[in-house]
C-alpha positions as a Markdown table, in Angstrom:
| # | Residue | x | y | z |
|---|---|---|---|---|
| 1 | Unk | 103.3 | 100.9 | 82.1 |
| 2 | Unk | 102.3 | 103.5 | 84.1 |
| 3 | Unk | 100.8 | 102.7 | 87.9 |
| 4 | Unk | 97.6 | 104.3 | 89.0 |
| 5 | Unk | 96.1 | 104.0 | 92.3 |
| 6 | Unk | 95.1 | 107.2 | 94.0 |
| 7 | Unk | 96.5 | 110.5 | 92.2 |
| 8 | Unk | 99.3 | 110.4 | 94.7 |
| 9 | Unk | 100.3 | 106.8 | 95.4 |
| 10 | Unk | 100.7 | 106.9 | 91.6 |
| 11 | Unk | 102.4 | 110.2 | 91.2 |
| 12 | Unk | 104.8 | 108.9 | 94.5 |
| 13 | Unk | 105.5 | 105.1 | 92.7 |
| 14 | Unk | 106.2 | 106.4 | 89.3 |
| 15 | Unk | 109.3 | 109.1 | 90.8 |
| 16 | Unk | 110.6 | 106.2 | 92.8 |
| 17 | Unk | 110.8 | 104.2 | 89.4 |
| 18 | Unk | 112.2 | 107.0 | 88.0 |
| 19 | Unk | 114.8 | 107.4 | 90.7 |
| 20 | Unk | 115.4 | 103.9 | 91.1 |
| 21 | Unk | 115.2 | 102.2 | 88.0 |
| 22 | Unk | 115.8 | 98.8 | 89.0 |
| 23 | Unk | 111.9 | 98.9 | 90.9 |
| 24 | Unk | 110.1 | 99.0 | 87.5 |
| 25 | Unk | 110.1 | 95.1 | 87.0 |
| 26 | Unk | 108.9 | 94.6 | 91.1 |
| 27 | Unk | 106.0 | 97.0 | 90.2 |
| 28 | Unk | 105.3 | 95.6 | 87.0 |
| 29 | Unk | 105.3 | 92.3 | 88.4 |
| 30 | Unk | 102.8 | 94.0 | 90.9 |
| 31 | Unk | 100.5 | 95.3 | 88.7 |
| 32 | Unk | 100.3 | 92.3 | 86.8 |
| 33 | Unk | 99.4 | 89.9 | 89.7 |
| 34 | Unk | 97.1 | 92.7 | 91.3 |
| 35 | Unk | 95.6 | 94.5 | 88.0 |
| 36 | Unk | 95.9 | 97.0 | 90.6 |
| 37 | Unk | 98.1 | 99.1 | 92.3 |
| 38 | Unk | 97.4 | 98.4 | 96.2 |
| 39 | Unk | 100.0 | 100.8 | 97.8 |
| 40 | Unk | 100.5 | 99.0 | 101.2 |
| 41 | Unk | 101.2 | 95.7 | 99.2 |
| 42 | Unk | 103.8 | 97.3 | 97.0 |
| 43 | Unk | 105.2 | 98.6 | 99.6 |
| 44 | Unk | 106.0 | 95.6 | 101.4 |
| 45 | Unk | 107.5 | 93.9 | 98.5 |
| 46 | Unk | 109.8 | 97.1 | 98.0 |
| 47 | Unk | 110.6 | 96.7 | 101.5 |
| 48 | Unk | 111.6 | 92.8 | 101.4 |
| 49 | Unk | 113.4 | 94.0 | 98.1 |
| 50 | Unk | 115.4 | 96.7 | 99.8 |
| 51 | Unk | 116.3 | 94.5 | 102.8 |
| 52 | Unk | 117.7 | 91.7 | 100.6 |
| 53 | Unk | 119.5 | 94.5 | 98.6 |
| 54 | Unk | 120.6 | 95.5 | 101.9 |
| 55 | Unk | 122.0 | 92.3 | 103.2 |
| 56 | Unk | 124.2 | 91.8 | 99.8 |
| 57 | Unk | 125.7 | 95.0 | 100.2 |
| 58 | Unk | 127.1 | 93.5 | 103.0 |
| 59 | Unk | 128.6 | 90.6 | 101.9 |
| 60 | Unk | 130.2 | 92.6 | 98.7 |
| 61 | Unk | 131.8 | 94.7 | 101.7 |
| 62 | Unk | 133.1 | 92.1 | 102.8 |
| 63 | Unk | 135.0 | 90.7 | 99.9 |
| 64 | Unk | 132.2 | 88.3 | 98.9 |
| 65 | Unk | 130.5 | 88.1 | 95.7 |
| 66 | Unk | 127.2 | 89.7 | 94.9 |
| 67 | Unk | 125.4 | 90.6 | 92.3 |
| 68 | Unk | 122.2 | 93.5 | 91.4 |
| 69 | Unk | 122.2 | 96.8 | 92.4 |
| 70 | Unk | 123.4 | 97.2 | 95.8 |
| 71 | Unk | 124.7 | 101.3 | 95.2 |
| 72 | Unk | 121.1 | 102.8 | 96.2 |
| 73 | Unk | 122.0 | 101.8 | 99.2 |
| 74 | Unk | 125.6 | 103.0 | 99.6 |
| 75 | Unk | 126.5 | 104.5 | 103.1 |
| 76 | Unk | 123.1 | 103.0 | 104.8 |
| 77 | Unk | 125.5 | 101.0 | 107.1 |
| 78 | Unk | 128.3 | 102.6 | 107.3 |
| 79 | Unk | 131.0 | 99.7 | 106.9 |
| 80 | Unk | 129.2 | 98.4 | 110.5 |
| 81 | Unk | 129.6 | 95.1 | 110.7 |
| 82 | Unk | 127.1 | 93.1 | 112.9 |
């Protein structure tokens, strides 16, 4: 499925689904709930999504189990623990 808001928003979501895969089934979901693509609710959900994705990086770097795919976000902490 291919996301059309404005030209742009559009044009911008469907590189980052490109670049990142793992996105498509968040935007889908999206799309499906909105039968629309409204930009500054997307990007809240990616940003919730990114922050979770965030947070279990740091438990695999710790030793801890995790699963999904925490390696788009590889070197965004730099091993700092909090």
């Amino acid at each position: 499925m291919t996301v059309d808001d404005n030209a742009e928003n559009g044009v911008f979501v469907n590189r980052l689904i490109e670049k990142i895969p793992e996105l498509r089934p968040l935007v889908d979901e999206h799309i499906e709930y909105h039968e629309a693509l409204l930009s500054h609710v997307l990007f809240g959900d990616m940003t919730r999504w990114l922050i979770d994705l965030y947070r279990r990086s740091r438990v695999t770097q710790r030793g801890e189990a995790s699963s999904g795919p925490t390696g788009h976000i590889q070197g965004v902490h730099g091993g700092h623990s909090r």
